[in-house]
C-alpha positions in Angstrom: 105.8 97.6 95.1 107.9 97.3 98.1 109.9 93.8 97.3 112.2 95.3 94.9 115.5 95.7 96.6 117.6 99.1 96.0 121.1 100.0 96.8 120.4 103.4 97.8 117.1 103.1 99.6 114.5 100.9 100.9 110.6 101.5 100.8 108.4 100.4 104.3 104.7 100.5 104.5 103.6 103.3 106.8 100.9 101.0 109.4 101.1 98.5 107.3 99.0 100.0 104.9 99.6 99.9 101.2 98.8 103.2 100.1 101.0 104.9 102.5 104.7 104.0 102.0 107.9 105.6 103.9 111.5 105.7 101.3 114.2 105.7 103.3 117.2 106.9 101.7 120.4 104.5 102.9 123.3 106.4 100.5 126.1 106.5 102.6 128.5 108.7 104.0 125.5 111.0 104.2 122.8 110.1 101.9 123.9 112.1 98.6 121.4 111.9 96.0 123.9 111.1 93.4 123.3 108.7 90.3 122.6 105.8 91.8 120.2 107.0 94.1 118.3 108.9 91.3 118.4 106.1 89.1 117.0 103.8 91.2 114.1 106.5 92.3 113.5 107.3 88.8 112.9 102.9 88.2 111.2 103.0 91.1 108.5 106.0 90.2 108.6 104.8 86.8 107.1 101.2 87.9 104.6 103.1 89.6 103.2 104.1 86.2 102.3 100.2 85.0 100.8 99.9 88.3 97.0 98.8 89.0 94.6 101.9 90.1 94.2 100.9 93.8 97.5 99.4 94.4 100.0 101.7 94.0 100.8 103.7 97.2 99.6 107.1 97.3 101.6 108.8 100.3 105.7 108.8 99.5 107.7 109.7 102.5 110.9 110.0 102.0 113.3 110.1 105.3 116.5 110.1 105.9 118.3 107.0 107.6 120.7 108.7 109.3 119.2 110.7 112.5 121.5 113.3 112.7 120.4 114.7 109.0 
């Protein structure tokens, strides 16, 4: 699940393992959740659903990109 490519975020493995992914939210000026960023979590989490047992991640981080937030 982390080759899809979003506007508002992007997802990294955490160690490189796959049950254990990091969301970084990228939404400038100052990472709003607005709609785009919503839609695209809601695809995202929804995807997640069709998913094989054992492949989908189990840990979501979700971080900001911008240190000083």
């Amino acid at each position: 699940m982390t080759s899809e490519k979003y506007e508002s975020f992007s997802l990294v493995p955490i160690d490189h393992s796959p049950y254990a992914l990091r969301l970084i939210v990228r939404n400038p000026p100052i990472n709003l959740i607005n709609t785009t960023f919503l839609t695209e979590l809601h695809t995202y989490l929804t995807a997640l659903q069709s998913t094989t047992v054992g492949v989908a991640p189990k840990v979501l981080v979700i971080s900001s990109a911008d240190s000083e937030i």
